[in-house]
N, CA, C and O atoms as a GROMACS GRO file, in nm:
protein
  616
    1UNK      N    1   9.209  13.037  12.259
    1UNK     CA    2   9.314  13.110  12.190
    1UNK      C    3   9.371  13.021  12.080
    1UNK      O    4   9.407  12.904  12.090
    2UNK      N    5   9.371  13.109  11.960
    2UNK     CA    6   9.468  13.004  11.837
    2UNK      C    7   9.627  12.993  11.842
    2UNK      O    8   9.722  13.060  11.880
    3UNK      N    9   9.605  12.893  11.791
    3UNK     CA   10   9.796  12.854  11.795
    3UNK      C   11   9.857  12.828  11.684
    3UNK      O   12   9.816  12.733  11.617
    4UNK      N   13   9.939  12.886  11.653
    4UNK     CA   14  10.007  12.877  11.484
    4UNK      C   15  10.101  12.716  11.595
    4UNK      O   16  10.106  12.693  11.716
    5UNK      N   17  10.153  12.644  11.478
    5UNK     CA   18  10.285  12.525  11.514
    5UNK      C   19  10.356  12.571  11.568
    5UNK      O   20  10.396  12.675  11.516
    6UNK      N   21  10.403  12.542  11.667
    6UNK     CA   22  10.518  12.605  11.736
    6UNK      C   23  10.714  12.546  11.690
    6UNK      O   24  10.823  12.574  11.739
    7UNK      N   25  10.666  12.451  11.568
    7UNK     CA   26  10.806  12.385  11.537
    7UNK      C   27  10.752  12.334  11.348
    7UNK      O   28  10.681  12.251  11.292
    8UNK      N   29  10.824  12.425  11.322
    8UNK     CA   30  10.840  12.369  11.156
    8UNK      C   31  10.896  12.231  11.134
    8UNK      O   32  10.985  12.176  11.198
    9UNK      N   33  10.806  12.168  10.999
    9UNK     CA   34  10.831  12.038  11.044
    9UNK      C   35  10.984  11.949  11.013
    9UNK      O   36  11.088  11.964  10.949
   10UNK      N   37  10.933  11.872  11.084
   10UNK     CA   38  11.106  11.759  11.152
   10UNK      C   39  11.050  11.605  11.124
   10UNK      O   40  10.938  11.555  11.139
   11UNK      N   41  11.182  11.549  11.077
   11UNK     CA   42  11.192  11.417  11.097
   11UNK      C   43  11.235  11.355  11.176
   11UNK      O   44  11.353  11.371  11.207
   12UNK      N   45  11.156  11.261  11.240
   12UNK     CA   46  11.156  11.242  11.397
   12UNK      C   47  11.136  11.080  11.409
   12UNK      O   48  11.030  11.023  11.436
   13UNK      N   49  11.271  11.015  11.381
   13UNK     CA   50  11.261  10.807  11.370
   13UNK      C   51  11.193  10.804  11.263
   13UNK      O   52  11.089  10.743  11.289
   14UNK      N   53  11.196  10.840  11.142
   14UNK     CA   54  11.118  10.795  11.016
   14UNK      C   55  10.987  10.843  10.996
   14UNK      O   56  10.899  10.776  10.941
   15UNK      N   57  10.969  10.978  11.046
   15UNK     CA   58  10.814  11.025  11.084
   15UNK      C   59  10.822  11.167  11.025
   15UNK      O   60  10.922  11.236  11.044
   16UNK      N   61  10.745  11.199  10.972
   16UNK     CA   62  10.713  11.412  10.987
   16UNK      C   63  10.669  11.417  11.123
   16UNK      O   64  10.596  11.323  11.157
   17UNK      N   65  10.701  11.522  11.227
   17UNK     CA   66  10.661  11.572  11.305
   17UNK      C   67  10.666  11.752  11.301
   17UNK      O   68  10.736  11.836  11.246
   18UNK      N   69  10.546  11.752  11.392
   18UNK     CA   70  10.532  11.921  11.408
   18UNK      C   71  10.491  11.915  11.538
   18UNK      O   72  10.392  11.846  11.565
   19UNK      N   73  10.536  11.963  11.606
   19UNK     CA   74  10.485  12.040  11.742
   19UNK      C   75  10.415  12.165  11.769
   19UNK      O   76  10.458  12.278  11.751
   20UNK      N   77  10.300  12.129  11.816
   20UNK     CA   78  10.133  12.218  11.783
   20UNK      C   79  10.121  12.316  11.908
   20UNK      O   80  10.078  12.429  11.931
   21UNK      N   81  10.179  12.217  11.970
   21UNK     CA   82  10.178  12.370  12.156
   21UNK      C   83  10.263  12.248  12.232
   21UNK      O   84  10.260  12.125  12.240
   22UNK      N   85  10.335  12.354  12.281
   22UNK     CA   86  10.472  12.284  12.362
   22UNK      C   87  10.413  12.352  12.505
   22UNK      O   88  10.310  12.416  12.523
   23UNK      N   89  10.532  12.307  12.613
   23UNK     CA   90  10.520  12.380  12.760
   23UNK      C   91  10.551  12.504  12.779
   23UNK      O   92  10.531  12.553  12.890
   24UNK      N   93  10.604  12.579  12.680
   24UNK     CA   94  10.585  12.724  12.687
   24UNK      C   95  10.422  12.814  12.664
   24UNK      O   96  10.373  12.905  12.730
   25UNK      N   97  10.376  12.748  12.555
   25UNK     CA   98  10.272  12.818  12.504
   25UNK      C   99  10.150  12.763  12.605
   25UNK      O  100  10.036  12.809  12.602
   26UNK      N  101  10.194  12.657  12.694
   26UNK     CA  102  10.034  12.603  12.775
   26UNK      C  103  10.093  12.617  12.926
   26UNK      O  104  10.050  12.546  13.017
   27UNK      N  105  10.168  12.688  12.940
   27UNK     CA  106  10.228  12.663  13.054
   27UNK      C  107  10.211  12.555  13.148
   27UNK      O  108  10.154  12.536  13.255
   28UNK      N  109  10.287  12.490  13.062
   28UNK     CA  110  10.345  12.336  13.110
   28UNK      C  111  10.230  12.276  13.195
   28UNK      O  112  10.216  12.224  13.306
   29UNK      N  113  10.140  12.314  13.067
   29UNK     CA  114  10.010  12.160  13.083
   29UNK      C  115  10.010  12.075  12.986
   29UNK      O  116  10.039  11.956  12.997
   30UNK      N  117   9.982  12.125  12.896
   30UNK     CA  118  10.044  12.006  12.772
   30UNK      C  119  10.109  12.033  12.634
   30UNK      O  120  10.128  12.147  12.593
   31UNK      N  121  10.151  11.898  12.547
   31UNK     CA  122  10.197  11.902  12.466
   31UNK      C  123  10.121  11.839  12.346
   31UNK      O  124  10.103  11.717  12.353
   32UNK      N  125  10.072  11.904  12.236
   32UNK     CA  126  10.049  11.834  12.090
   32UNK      C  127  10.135  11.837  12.008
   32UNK      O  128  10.193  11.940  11.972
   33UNK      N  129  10.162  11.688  11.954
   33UNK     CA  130  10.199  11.693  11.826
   33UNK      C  131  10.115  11.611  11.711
   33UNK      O  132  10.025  11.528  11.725
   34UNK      N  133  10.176  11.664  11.592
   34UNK     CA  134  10.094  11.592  11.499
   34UNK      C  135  10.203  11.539  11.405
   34UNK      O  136  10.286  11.616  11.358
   35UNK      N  137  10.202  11.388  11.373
   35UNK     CA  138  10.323  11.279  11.303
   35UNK      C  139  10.241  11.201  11.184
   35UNK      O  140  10.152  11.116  11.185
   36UNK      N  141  10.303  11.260  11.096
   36UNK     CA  142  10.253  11.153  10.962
   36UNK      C  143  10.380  11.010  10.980
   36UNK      O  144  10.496  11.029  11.017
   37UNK      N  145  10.336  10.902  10.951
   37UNK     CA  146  10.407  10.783  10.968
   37UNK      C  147  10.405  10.700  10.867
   37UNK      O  148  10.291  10.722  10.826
   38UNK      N  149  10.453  10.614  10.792
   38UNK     CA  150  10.468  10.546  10.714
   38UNK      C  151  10.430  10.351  10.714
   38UNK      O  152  10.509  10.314  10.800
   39UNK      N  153  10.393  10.288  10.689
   39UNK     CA  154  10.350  10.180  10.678
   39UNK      C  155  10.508  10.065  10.794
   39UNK      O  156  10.628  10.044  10.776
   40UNK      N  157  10.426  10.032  10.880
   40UNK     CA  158  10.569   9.930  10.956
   40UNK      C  159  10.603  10.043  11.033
   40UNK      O  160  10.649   9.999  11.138
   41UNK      N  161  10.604  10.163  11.034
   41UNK     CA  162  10.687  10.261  11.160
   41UNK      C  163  10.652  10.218  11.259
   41UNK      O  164  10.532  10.190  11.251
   42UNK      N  165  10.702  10.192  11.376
   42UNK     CA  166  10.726  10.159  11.531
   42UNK      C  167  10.821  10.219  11.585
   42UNK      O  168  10.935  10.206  11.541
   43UNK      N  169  10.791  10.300  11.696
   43UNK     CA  170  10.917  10.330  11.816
   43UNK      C  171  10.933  10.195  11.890
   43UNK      O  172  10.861  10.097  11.904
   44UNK      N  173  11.055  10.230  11.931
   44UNK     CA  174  11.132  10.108  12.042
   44UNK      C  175  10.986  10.129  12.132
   44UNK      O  176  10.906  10.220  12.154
   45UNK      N  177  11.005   9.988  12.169
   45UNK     CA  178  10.929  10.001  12.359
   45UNK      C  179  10.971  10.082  12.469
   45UNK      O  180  11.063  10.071  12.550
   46UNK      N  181  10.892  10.156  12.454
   46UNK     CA  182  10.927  10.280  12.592
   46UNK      C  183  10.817  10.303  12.704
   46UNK      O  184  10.703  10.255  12.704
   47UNK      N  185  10.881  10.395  12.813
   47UNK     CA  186  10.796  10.426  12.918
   47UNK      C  187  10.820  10.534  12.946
   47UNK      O  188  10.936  10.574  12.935
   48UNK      N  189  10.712  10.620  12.993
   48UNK     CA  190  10.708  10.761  13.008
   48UNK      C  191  10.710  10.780  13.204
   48UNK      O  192  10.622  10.721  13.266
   49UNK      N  193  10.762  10.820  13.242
   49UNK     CA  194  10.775  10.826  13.378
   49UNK      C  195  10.703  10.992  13.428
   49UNK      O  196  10.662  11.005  13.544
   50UNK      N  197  10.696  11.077  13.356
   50UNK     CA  198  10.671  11.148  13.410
   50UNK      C  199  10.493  11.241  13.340
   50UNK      O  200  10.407  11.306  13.399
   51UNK      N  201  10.510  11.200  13.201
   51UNK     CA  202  10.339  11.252  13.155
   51UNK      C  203  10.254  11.108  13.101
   51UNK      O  204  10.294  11.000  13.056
   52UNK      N  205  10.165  11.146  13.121
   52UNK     CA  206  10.032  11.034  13.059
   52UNK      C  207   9.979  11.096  12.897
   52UNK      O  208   9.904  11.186  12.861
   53UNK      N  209  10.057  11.004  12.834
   53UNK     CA  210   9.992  11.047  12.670
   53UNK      C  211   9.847  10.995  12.622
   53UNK      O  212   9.799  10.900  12.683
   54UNK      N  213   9.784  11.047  12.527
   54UNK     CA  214   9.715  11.010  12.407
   54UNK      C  215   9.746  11.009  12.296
   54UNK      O  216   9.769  11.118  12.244
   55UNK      N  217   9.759  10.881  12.210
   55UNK     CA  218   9.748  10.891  12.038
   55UNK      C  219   9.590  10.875  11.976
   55UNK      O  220   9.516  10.776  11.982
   56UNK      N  221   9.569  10.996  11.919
   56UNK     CA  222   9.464  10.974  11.865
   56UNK      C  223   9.489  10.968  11.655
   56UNK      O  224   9.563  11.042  11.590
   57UNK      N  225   9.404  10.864  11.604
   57UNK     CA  226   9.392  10.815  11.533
   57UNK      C  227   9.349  10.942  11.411
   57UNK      O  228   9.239  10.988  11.440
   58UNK      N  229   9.389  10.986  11.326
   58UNK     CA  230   9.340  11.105  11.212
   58UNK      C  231   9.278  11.018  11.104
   58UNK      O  232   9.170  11.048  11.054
   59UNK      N  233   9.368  10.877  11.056
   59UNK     CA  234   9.351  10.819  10.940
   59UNK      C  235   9.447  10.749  10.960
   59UNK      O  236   9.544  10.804  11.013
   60UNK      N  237   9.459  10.559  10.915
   60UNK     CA  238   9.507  10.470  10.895
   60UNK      C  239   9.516  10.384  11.047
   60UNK      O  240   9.475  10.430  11.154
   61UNK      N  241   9.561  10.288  11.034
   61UNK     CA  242   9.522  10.183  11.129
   61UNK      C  243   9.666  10.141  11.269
   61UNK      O  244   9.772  10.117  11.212
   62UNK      N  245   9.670  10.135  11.354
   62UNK     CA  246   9.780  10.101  11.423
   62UNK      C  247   9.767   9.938  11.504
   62UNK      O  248   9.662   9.887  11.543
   63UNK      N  249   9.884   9.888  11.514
   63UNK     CA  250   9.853   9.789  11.610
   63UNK      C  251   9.936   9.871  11.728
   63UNK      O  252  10.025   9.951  11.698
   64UNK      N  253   9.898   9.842  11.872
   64UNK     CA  254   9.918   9.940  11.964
   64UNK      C  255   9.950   9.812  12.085
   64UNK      O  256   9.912   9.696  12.102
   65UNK      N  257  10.012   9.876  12.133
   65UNK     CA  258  10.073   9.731  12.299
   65UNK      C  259  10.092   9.862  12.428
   65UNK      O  260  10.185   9.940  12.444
   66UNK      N  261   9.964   9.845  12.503
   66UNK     CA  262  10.022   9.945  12.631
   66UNK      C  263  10.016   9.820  12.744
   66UNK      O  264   9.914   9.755  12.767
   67UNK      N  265  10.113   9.805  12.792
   67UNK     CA  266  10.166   9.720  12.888
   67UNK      C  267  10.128   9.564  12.806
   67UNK      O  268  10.173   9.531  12.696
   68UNK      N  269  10.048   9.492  12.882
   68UNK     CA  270  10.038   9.339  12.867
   68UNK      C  271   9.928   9.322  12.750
   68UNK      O  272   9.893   9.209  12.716
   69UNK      N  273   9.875   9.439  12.688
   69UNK     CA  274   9.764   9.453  12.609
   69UNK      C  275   9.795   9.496  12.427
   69UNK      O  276   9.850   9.594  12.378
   70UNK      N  277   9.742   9.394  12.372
   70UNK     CA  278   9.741   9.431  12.225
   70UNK      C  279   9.635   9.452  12.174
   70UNK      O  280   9.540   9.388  12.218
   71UNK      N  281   9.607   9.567  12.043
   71UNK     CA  282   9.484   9.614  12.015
   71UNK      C  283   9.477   9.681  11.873
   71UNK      O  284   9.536   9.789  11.873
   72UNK      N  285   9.437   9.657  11.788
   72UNK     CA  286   9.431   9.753  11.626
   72UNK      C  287   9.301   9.837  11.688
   72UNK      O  288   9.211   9.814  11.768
   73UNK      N  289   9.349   9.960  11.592
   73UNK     CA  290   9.296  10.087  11.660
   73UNK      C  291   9.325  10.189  11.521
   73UNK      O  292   9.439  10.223  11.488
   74UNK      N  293   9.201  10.228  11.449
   74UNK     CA  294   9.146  10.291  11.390
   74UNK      C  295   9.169  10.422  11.355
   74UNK      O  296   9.244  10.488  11.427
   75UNK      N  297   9.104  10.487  11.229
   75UNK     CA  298   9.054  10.661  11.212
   75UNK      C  299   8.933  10.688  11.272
   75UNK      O  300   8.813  10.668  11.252
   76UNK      N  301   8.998  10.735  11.346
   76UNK     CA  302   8.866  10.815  11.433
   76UNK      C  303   8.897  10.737  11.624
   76UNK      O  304   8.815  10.768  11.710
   77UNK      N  305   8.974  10.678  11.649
   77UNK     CA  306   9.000  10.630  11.784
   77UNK      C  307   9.116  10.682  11.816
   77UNK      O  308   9.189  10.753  11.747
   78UNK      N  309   9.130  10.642  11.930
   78UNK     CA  310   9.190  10.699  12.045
   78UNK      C  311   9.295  10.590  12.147
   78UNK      O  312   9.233  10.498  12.201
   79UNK      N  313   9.376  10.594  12.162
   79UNK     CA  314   9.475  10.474  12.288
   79UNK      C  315   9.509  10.602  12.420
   79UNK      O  316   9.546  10.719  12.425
   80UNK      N  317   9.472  10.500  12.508
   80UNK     CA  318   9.515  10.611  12.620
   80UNK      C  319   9.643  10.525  12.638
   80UNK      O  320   9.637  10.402  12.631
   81UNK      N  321   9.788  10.609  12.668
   81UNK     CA  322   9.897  10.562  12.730
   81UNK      C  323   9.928  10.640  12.853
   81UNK      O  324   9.980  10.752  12.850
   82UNK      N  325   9.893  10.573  12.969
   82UNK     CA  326   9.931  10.613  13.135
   82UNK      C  327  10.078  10.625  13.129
   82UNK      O  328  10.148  10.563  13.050
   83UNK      N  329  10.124  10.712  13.221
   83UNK     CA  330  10.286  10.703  13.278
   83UNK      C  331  10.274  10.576  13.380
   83UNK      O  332  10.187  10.534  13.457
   84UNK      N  333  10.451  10.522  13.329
   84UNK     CA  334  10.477  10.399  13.407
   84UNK      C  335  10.405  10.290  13.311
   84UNK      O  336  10.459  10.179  13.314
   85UNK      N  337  10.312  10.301  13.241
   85UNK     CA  338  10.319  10.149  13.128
   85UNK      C  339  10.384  10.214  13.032
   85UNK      O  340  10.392  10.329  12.990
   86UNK      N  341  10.463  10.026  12.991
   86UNK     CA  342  10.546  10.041  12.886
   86UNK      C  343  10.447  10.055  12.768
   86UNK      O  344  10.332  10.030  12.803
   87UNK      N  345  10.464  10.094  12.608
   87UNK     CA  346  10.367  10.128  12.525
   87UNK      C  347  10.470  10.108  12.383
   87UNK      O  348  10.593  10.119  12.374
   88UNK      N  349  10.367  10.076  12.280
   88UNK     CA  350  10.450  10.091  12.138
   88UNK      C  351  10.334  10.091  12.066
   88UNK      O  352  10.227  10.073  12.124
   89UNK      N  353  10.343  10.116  11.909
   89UNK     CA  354  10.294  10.062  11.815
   89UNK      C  355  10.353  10.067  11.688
   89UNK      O  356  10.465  10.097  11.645
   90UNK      N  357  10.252  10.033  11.642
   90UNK     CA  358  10.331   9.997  11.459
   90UNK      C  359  10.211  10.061  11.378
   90UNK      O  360  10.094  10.040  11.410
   91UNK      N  361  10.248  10.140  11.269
   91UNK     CA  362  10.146  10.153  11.152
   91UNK      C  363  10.145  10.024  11.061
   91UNK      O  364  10.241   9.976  11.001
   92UNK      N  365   9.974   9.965  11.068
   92UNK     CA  366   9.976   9.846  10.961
   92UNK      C  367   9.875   9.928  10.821
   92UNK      O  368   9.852   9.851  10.728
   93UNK      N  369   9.832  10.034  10.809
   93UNK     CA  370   9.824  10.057  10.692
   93UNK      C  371   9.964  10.143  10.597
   93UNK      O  372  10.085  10.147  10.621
   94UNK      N  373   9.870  10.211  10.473
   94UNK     CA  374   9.995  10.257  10.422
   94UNK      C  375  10.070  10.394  10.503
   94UNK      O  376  10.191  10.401  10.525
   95UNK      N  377   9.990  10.480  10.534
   95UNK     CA  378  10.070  10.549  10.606
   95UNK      C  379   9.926  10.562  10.790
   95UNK      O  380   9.821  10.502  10.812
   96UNK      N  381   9.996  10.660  10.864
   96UNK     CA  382   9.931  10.718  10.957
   96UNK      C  383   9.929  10.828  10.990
   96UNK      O  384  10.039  10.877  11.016
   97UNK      N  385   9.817  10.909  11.003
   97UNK     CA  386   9.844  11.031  11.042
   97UNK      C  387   9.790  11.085  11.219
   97UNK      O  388   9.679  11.136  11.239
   98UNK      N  389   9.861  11.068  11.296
   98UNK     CA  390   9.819  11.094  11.462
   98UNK      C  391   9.820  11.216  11.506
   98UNK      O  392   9.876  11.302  11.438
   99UNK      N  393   9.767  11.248  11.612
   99UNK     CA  394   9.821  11.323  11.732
   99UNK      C  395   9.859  11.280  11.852
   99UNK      O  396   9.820  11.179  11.909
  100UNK      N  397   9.951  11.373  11.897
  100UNK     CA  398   9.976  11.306  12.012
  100UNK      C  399   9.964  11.386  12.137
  100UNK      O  400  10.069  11.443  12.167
  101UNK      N  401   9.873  11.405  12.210
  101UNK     CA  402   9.873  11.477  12.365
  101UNK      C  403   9.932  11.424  12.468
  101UNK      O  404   9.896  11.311  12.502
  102UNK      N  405  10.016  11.478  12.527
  102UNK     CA  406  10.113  11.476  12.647
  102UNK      C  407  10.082  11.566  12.707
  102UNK      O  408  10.069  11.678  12.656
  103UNK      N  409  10.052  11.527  12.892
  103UNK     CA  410  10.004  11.590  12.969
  103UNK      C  411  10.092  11.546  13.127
  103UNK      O  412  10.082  11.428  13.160
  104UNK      N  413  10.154  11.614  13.196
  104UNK     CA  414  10.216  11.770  13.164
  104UNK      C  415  10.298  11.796  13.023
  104UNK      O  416  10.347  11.702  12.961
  105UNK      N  417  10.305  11.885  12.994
  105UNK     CA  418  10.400  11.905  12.863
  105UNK      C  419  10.551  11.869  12.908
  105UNK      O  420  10.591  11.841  13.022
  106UNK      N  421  10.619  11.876  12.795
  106UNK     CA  422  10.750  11.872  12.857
  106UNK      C  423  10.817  11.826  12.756
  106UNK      O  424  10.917  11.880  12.708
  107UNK      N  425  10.740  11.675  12.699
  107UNK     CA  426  10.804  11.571  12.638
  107UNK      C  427  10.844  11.586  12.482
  107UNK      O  428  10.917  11.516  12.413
  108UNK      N  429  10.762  11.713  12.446
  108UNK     CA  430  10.822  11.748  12.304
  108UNK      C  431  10.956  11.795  12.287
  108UNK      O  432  10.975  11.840  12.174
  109UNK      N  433  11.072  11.798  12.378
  109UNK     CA  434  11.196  11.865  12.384
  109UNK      C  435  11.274  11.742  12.345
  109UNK      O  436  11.370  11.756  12.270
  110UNK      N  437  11.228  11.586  12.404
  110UNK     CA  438  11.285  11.484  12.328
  110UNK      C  439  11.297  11.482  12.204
  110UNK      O  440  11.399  11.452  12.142
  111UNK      N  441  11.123  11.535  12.131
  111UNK     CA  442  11.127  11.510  11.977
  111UNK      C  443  11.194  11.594  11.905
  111UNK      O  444  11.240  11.571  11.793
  112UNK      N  445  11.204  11.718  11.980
  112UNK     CA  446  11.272  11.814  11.876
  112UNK      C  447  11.430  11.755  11.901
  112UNK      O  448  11.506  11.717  11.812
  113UNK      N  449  11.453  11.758  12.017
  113UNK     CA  450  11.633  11.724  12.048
  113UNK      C  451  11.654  11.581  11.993
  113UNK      O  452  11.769  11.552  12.027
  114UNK      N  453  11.602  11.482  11.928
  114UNK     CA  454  11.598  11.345  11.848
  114UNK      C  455  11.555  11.347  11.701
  114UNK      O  456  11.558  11.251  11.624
  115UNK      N  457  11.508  11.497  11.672
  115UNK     CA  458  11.496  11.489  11.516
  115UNK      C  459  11.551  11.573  11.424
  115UNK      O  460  11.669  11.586  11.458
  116UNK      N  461  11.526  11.651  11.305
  116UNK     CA  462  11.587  11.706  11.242
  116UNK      C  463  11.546  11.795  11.129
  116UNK      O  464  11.498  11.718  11.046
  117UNK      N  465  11.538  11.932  11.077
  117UNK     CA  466  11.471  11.973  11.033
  117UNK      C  467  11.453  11.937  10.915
  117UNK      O  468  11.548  11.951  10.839
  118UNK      N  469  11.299  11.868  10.853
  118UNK     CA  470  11.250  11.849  10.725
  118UNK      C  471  11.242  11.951  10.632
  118UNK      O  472  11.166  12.047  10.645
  119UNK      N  473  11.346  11.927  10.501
  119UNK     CA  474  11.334  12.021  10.398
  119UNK      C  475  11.178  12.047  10.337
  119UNK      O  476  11.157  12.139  10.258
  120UNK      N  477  11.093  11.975  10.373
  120UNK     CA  478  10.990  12.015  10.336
  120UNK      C  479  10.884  11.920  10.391
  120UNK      O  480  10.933  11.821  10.445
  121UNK      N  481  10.761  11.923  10.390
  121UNK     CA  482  10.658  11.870  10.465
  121UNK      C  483  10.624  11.736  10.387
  121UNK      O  484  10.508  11.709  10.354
  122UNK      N  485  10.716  11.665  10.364
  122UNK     CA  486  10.702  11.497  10.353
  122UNK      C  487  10.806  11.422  10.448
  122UNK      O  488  10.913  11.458  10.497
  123UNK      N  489  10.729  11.294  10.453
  123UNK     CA  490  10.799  11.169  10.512
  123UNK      C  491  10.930  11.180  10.425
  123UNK      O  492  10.946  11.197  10.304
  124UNK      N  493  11.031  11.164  10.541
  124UNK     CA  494  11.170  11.113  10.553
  124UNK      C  495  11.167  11.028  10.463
  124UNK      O  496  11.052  11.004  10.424
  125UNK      N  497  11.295  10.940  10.384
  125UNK     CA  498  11.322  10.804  10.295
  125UNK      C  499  11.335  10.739  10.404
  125UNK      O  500  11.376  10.769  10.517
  126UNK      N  501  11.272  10.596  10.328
  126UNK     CA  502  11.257  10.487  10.452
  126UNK      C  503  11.396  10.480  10.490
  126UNK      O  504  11.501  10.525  10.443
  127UNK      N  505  11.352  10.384  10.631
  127UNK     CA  506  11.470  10.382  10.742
  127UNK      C  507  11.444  10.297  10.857
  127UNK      O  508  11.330  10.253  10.871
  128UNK      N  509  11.515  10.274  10.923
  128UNK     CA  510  11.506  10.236  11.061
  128UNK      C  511  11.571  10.372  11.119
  128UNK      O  512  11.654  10.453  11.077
  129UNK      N  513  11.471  10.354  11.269
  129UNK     CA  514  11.477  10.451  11.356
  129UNK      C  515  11.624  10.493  11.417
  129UNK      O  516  11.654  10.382  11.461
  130UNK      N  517  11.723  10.567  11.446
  130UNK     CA  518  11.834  10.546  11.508
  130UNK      C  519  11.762  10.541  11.656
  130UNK      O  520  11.667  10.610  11.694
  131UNK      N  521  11.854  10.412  11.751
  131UNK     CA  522  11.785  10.382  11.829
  131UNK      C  523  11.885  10.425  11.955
  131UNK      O  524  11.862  10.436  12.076
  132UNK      N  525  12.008  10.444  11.875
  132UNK     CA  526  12.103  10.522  11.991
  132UNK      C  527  12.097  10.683  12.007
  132UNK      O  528  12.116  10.733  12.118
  133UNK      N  529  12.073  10.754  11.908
  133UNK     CA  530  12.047  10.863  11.916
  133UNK      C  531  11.913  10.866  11.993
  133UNK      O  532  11.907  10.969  12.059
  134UNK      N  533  11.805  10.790  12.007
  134UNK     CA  534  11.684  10.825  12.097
  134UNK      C  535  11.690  10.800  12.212
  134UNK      O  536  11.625  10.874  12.286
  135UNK      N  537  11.775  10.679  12.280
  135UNK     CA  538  11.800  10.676  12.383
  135UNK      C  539  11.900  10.772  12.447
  135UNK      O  540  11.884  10.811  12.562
  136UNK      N  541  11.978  10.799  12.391
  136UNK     CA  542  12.077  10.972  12.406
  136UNK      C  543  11.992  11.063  12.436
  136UNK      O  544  12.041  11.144  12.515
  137UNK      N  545  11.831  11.097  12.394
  137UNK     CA  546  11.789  11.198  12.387
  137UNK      C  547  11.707  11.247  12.478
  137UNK      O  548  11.676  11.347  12.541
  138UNK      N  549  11.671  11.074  12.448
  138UNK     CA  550  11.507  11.063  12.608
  138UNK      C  551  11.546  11.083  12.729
  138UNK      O  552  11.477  11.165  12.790
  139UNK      N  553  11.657  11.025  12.803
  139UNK     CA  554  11.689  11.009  12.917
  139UNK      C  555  11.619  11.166  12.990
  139UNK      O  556  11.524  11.168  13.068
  140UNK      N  557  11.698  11.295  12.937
  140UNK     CA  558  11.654  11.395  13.021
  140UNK      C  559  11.477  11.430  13.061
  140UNK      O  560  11.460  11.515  13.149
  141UNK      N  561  11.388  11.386  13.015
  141UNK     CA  562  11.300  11.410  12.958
  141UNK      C  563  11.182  11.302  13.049
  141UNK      O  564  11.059  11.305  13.053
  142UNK      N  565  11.298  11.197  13.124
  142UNK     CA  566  11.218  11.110  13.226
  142UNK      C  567  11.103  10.994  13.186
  142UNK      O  568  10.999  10.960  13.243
  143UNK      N  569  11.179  10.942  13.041
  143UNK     CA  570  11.149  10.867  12.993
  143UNK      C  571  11.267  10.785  12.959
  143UNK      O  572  11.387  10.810  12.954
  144UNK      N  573  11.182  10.655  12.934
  144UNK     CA  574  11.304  10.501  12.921
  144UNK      C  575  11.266  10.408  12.760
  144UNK      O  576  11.158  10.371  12.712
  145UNK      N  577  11.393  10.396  12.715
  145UNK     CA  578  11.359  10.288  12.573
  145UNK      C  579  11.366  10.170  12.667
  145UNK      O  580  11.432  10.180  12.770
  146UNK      N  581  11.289  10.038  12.632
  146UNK     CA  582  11.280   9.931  12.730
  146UNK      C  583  11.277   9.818  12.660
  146UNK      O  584  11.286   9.706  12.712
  147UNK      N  585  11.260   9.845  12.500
  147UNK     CA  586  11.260   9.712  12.420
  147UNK      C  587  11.247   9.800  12.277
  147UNK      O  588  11.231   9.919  12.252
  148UNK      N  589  11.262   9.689  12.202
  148UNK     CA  590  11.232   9.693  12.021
  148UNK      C  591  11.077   9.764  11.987
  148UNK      O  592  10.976   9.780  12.057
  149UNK      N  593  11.106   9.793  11.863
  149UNK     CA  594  10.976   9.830  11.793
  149UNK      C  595  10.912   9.723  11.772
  149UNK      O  596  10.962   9.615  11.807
  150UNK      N  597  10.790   9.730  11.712
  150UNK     CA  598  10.704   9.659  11.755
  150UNK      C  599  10.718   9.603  11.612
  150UNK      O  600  10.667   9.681  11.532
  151UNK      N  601  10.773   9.489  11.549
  151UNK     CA  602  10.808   9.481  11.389
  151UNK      C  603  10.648   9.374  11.301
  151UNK      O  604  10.551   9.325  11.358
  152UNK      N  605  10.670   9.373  11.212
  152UNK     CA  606  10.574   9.391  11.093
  152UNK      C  607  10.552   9.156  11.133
  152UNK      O  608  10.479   9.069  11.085
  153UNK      N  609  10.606   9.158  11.185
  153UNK     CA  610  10.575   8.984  11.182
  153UNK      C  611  10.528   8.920  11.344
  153UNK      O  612  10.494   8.806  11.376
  154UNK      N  613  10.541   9.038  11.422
  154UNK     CA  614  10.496   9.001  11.512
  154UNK      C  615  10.343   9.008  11.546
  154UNK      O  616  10.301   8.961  11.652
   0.00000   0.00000   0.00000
C-alpha cells in the first residue's frame, strides 16, 4: 500500500524532518522518517528504551557511536541502533540526507512534539540543537538524553 507523508515538513534540532508512516498508519509497527542534515549536526547522546532504530545512509557521510563503538558510514549504508545502547552521530560531509526506521513505532511523536513547522522544505539557519526543549519532549516517549552531541573535534 502507498503512503503519501504523514507530517509536512518540520524543523527538528537543526534538521528538515518529515514523517513517512507513523503508528497510526502501520499500526504501531513502525516509524519512517526522512531528515536532511547539515554538515556538524549531532543529537545529544541518547537511548531508546523502548524501539530498535535504523539510520540508513541516502547521501553524505556520518561518524556514528552506538554504545562503545565508532564508525564513518556512507551513501548507500546502514547503522543498526538496538534499544538500551546509547547512540549518536554527526554529519562530516556537507549535508546528509537519512532515513530513519523505528520499530515499534511510536517514537515519531517526540519529533513532531520537539520540532516545528518548516515554512518550506529547506534546512533551518544554523544552530545548536535546543537541548532543553528535547529533553522536555523525549521523556514520554521512553527515551533518555545521556550526553552531548557528538562535536566536530572529537
Amino acid at each position: 500500500m502507498a503512503m503519501t507523508p504523514t507530517s509536512d515538513p518540520r524543523w527538528f534540532a537543526g534538521t528538515l524532518l518529515r514523517v513517512l508512516a507513523d503508528a497510526e498508519r502501520t499500526d504501531g509497527q513502525l516509524t519512517v522518517m526522512e531528515q536532511r542534515a547539515p554538515r556538524h549536526f549531532s543529537p545529544p547522546r541518547h537511548v531508546h528504551h523502548r524501539e530498535d532504530t535504523a539510520l540508513v545512509v541516502l547521501d553524505g557521510r556520518l561518524t556514528v557511536e552506538v554504545g562503545d563503538e565508532r564508525r564513518v558510514v556512507g551513501t548507500g549504508e546502514m547503522v543498526w541502533l538496538p534499544r538500551e545502547v546509547p547512540h549518536t552521530f554527526r554529519v562530516d560531509s556537507d549535508e546528509a540526507h537519512l532515513i530513519e526506521l523505528a520499530t515499534p513505532a511510536g517514537i515519531e511523536g517526540f519529533h513532531l512534539d520537539a520540532s516545528d513547522p518548516a515554512p518550506s522544505a529547506v534546512l533551518p539557519p544554523p544552530g545548536q540543537p535546543d537541548i532543553s526543549r528535547l529533553q522536555a519532549a523525549i521523556e514520554p516517549y521512553g527515551a533518555d538524553i545521556i550526553g552531548p552531541p557528538l562535536f566536530a573535534a572529537d
